[in-house]
N, CA, C and O atoms as a MOPAC input file, in Angstrom:
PM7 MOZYME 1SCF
protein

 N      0.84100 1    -1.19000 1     0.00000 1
 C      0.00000 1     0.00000 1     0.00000 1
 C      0.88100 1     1.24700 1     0.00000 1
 O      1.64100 1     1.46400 1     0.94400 1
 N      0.77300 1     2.21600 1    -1.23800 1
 C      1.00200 1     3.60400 1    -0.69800 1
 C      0.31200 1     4.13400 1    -0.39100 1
 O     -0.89900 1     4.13300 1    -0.61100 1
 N      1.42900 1     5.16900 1     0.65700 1
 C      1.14600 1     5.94900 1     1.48700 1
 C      1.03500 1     7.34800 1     1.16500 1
 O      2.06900 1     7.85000 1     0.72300 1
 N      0.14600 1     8.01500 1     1.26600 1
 C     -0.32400 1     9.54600 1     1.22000 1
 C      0.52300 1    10.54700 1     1.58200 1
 O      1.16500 1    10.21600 1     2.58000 1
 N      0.82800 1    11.79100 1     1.12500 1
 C      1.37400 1    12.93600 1     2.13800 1
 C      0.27900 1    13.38600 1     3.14300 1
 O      0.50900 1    14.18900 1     4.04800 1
 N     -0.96300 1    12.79300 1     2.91000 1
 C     -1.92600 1    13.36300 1     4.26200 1
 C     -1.70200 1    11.95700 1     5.06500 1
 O     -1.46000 1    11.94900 1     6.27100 1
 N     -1.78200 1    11.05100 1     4.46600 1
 C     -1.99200 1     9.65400 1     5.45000 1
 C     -0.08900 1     9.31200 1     6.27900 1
 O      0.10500 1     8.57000 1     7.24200 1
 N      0.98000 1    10.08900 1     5.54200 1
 C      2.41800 1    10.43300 1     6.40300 1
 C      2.11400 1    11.37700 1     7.11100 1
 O      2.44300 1    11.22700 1     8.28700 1
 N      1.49900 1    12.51000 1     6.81300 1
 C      1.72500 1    13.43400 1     8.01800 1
 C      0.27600 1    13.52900 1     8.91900 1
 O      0.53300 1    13.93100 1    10.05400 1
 N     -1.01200 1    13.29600 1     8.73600 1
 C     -1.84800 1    12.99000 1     9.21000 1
 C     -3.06100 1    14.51900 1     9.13600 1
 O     -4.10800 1    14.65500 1     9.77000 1
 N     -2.33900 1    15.61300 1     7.99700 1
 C     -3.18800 1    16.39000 1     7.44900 1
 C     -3.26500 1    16.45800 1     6.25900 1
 O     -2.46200 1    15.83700 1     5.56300 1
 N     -4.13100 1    17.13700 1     5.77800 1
 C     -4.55400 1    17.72800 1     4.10200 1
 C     -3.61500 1    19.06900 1     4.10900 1
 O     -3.50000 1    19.85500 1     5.05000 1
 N     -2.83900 1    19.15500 1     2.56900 1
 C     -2.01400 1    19.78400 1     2.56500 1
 C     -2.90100 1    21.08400 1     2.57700 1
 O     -4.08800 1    21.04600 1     2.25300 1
 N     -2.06500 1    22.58800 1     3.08800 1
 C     -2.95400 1    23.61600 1     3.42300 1
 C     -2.23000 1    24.73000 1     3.43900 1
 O     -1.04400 1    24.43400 1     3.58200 1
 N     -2.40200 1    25.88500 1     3.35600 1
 C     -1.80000 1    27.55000 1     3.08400 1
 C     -1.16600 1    27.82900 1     4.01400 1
 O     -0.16300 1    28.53300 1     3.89900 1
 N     -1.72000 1    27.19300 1     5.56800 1
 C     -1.75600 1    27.78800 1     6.68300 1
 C     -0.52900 1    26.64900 1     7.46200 1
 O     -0.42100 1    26.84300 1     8.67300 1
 N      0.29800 1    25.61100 1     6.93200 1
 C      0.91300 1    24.74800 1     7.64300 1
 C      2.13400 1    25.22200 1     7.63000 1
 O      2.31900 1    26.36400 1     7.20800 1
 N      3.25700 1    24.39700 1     8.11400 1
 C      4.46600 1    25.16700 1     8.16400 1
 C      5.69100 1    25.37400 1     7.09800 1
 O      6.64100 1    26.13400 1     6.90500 1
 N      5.09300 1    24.26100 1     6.55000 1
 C      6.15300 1    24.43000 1     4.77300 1
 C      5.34600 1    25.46400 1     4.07300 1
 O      6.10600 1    26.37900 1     3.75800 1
 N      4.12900 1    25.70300 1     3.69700 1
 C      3.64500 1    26.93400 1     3.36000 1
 C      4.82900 1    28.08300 1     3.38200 1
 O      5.47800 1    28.63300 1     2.49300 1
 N      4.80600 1    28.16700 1     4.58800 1
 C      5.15800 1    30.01500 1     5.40300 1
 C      6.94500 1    29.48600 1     4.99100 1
 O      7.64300 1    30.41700 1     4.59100 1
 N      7.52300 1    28.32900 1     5.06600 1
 C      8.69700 1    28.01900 1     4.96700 1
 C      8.94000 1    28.36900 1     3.17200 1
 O      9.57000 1    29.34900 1     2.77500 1
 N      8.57800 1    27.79300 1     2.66100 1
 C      8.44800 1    28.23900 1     1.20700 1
 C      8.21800 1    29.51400 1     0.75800 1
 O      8.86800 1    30.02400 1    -0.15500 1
 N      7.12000 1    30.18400 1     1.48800 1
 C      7.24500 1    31.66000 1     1.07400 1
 C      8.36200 1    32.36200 1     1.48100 1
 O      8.65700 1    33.34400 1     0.80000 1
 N      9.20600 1    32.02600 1     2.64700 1
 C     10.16700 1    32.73900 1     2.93900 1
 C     11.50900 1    32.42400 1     2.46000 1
 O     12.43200 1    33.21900 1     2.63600 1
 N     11.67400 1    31.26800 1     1.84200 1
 C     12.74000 1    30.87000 1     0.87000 1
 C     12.62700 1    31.87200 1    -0.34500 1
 O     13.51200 1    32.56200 1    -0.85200 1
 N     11.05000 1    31.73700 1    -0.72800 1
 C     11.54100 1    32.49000 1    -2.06100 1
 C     11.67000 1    33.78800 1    -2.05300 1
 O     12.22100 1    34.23200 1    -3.06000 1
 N     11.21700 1    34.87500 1    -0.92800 1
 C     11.19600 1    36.27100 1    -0.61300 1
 C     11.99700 1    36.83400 1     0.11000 1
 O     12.15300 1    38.05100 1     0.01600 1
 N     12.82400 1    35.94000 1     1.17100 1
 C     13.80800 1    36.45900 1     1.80900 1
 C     14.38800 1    35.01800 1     2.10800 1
 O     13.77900 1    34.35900 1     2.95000 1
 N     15.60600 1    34.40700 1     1.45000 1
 C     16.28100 1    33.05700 1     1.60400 1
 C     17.37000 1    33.46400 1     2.66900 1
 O     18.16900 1    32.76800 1     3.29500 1
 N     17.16000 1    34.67700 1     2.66800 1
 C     18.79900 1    35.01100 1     3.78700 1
 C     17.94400 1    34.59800 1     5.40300 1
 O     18.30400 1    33.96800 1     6.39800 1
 N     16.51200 1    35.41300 1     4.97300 1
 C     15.72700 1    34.38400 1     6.76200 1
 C     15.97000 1    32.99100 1     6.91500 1
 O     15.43800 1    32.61100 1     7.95800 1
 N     16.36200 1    32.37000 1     6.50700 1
 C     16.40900 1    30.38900 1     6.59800 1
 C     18.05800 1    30.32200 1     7.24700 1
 O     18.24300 1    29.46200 1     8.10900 1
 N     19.12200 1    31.11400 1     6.89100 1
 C     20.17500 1    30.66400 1     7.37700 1
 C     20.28600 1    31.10800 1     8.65600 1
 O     20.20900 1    32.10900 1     9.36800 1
 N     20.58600 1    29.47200 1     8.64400 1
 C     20.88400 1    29.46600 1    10.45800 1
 C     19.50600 1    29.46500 1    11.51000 1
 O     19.51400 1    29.57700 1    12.73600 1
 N     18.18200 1    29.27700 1    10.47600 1
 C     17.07100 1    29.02000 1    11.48600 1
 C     17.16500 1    28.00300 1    11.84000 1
 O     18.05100 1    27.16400 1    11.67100 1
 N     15.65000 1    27.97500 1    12.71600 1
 C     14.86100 1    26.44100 1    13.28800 1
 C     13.83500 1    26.81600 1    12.88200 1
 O     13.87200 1    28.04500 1    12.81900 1
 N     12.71000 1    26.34500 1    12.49400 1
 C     11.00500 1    26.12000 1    12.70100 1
 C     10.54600 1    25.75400 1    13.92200 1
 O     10.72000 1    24.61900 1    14.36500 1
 N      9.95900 1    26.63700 1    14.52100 1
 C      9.20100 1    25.91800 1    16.26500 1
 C      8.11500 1    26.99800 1    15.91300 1
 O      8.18900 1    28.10500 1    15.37800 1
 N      6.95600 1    26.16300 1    16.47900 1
 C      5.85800 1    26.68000 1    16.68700 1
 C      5.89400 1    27.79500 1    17.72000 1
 O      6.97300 1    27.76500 1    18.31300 1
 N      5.15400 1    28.69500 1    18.11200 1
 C      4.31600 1    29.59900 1    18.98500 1
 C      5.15600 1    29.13500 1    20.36800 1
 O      6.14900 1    29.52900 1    20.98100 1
 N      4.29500 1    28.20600 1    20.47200 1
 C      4.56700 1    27.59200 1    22.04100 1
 C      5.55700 1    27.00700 1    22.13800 1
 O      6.02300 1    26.93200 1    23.27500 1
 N      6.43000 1    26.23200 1    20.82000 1
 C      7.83000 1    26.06900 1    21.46800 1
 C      8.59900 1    27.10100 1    21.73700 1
 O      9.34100 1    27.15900 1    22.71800 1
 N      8.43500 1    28.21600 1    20.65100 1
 C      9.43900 1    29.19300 1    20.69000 1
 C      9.35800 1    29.97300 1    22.07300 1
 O     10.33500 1    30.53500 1    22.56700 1
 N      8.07500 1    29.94700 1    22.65200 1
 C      8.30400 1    30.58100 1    24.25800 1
 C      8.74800 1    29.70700 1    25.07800 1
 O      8.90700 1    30.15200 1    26.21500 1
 N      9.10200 1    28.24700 1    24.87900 1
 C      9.84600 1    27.09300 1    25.82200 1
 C     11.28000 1    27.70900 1    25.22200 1
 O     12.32300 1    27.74700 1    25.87400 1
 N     11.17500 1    28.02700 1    24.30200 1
 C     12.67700 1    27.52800 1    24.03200 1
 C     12.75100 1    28.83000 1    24.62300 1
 O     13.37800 1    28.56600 1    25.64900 1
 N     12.47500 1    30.33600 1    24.66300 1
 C     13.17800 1    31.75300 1    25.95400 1
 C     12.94900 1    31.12500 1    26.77600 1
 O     14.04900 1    31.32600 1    27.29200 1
 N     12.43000 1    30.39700 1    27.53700 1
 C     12.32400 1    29.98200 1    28.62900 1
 C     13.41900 1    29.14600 1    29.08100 1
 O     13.76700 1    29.31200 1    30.25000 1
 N     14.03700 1    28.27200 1    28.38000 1
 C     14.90000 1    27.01900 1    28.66600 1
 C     16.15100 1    27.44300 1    27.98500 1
 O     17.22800 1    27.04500 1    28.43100 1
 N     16.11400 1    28.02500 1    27.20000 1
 C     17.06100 1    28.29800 1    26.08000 1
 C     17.25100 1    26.79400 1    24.86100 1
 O     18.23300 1    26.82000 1    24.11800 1
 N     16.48700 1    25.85800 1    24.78700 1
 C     16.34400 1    24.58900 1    24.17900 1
 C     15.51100 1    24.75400 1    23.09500 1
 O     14.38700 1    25.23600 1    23.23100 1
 N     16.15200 1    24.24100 1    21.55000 1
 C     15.29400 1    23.75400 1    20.46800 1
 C     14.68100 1    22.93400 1    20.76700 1
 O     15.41400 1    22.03500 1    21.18100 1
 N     13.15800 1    22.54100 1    20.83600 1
 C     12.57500 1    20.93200 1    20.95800 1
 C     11.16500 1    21.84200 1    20.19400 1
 O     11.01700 1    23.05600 1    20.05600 1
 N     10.30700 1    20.74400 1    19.81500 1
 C      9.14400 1    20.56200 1    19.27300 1
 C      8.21800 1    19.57000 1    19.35900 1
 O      8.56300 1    18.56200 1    18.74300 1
 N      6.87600 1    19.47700 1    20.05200 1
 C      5.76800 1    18.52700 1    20.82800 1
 C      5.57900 1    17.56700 1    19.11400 1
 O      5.95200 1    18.19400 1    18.12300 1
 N      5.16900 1    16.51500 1    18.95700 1
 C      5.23900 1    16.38100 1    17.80200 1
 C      4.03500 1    16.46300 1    17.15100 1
 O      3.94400 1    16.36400 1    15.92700 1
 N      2.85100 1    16.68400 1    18.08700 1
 C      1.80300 1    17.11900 1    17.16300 1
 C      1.77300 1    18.63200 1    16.66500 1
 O      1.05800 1    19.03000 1    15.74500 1
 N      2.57600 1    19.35000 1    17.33900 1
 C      2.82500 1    20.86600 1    16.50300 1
 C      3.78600 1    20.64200 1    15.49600 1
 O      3.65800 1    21.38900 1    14.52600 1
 N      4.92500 1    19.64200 1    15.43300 1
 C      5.51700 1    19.31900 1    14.41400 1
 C      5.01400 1    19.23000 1    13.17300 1
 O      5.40700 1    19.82800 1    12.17200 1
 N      3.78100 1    18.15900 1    13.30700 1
 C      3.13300 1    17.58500 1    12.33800 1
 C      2.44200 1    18.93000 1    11.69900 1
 O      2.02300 1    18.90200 1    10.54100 1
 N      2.35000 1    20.02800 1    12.45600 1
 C      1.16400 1    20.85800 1    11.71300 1
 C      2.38600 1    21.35100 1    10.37700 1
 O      1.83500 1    21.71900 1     9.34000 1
 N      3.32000 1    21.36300 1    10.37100 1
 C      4.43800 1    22.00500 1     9.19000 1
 C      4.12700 1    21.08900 1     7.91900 1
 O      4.46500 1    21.46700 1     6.79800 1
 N      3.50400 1    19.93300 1     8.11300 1
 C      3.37700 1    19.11100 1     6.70600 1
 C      4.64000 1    18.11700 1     6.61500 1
 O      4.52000 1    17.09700 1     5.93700 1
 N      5.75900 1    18.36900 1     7.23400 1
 C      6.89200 1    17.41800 1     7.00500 1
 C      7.50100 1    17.06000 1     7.72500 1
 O      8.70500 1    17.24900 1     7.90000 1
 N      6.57500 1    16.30600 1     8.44000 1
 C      6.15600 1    15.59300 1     9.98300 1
 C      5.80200 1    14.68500 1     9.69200 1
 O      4.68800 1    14.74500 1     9.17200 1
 N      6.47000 1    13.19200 1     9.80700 1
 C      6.12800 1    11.78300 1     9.42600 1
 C      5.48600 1    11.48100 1    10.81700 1
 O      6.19400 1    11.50000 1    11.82400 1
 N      3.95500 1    11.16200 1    10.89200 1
 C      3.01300 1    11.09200 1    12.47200 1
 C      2.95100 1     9.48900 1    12.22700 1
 O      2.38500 1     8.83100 1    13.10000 1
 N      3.54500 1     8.74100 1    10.98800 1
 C      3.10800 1     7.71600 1    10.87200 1
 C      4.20100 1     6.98300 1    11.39900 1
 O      3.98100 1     5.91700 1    11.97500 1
 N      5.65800 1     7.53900 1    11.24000 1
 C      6.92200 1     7.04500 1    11.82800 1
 C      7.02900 1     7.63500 1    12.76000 1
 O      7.38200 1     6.85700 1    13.64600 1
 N      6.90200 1     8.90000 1    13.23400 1
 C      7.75500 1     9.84200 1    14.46100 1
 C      8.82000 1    10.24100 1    13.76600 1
 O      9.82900 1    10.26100 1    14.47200 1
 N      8.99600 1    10.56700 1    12.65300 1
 C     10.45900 1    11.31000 1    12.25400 1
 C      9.80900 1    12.62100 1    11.31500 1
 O      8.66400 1    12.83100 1    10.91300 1
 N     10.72600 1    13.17100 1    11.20900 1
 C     10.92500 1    14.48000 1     9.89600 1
 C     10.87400 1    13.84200 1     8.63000 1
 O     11.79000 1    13.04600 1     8.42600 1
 N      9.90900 1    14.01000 1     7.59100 1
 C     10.09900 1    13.32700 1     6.36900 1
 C     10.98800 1    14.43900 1     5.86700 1
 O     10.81100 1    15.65700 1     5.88100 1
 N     11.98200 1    13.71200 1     5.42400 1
 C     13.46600 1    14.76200 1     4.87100 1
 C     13.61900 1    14.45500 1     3.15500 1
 O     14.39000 1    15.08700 1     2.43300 1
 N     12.70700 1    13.34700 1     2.68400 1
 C     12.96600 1    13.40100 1     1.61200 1
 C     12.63800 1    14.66400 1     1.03400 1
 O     13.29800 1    15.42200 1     0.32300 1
 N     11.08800 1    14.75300 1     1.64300 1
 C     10.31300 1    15.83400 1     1.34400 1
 C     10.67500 1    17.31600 1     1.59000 1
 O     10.29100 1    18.25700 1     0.89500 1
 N     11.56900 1    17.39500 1     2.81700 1
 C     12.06000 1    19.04000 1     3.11500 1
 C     13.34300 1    18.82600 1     2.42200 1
 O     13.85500 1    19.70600 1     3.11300 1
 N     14.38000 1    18.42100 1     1.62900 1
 C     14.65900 1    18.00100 1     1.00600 1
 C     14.45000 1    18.40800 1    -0.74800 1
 O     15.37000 1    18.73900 1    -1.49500 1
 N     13.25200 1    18.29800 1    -1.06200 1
 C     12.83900 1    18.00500 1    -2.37100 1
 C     12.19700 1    20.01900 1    -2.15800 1
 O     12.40200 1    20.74900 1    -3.12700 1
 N     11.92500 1    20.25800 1    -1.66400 1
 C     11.90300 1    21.57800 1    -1.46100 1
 C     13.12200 1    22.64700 1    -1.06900 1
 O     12.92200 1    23.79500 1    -0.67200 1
 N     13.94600 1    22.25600 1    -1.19100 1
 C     15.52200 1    22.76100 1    -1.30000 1
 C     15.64500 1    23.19100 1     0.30700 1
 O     16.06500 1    24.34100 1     0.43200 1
 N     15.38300 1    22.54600 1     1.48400 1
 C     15.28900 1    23.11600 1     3.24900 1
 C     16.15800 1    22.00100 1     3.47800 1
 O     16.50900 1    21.15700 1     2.65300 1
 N     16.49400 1    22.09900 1     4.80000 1
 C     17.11000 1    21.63700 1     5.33800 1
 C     16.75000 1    21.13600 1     6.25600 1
 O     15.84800 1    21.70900 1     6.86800 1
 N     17.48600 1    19.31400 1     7.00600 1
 C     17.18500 1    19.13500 1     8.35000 1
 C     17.37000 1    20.05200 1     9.47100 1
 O     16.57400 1    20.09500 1    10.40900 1
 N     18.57900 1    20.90600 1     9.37200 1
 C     18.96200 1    22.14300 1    10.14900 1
 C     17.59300 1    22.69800 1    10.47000 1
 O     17.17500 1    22.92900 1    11.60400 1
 N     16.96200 1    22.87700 1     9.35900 1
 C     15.77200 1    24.04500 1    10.31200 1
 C     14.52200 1    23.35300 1    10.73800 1
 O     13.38100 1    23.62000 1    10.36300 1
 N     14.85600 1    22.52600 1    11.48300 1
 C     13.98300 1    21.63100 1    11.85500 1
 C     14.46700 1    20.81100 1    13.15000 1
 O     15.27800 1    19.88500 1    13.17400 1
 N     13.52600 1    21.58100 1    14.58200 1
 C     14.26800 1    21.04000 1    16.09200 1
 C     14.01800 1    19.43700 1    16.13100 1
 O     13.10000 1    18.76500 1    15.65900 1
 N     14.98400 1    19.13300 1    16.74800 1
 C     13.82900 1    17.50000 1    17.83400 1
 C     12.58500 1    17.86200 1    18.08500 1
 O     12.00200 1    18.82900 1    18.57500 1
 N     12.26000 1    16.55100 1    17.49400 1
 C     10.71500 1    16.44500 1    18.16900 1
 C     10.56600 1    15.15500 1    19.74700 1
 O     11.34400 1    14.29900 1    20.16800 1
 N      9.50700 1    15.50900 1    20.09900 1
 C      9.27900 1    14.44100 1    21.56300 1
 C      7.87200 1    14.43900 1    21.35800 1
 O      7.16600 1    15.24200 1    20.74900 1
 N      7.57600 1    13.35800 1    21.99400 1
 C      5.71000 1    13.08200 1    22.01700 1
 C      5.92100 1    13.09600 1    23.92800 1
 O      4.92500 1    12.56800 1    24.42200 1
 N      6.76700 1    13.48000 1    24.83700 1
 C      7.15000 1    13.57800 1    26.03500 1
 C      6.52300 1    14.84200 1    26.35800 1
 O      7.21700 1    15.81000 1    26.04800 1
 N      5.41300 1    15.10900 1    26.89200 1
 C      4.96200 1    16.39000 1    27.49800 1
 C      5.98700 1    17.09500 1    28.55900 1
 O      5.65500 1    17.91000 1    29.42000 1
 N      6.66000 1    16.84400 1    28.43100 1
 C      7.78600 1    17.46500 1    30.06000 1
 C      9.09500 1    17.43900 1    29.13700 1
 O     10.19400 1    17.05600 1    29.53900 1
 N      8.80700 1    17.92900 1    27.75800 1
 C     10.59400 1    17.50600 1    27.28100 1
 C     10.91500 1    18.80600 1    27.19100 1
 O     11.79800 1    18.93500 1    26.34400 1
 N     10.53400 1    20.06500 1    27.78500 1
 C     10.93700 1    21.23500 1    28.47300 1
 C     11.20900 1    21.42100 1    29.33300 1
 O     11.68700 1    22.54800 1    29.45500 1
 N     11.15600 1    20.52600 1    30.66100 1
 C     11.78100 1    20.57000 1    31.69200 1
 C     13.03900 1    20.72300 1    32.11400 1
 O     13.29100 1    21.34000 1    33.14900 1
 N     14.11800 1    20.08400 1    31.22700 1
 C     15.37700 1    20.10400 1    31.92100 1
 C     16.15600 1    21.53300 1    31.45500 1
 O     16.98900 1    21.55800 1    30.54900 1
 N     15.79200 1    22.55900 1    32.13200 1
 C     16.35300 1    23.81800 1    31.62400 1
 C     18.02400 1    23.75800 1    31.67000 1
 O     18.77600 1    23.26400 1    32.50900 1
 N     18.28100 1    24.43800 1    30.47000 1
 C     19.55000 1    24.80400 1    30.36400 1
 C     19.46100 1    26.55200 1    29.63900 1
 O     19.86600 1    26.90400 1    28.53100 1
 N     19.08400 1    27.03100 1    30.24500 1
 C     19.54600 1    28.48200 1    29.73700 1
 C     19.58200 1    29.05100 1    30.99600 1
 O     19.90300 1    30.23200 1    31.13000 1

């Protein structure tokens, strides 16, 4: 059986996900991508908080290139869109994987 890009990441592709906004900013400002990460809202206030890249993996999944079916980053796919694993934190399905502060 193949597998879907909605049935790998566990949405319908959409305007509003995170390769969207990643793609628009490759092609309008590519100098924003060097040296990022992608974190959602709420990681990015864990991460001032902790000083730590991490990402819950159902906010992962909302970027589109979020394998929910493995638990990994589909990289072929960020990849095939000229991005990088670089801009893309650990993910955890661990609700407490903000806890161990280091900042």
């Amino acid at each position: 059986m193949k597998l879907t890009l909605t049935s790998k990441s566990g949405l319908h592709s959409s305007f509003k996900q995170g390769l969207s906004k990643l793609l628009w900013i490759q092609e309008t400002q590519p100098e924003a991508l060097e040296g990022s990460v992608w974190l959602s809202v709420s990681s990015f206030v864990a991460y001032l908080l902790t000083g730590r890249f991490a990402e819950e993996e159902t906010l992962a999944a909302r970027t589109f290139v979020y394998r929910m079916d493995k638990r990994v980053w589909n990289l072929p796919l960020i990849q095939h869109f000229g991005l990088d694993e670089s801009h893309f934190s650990n993910c955890s399905c661990n609700r407490n994987f903000h806890r161990n502060r280091t900042a």
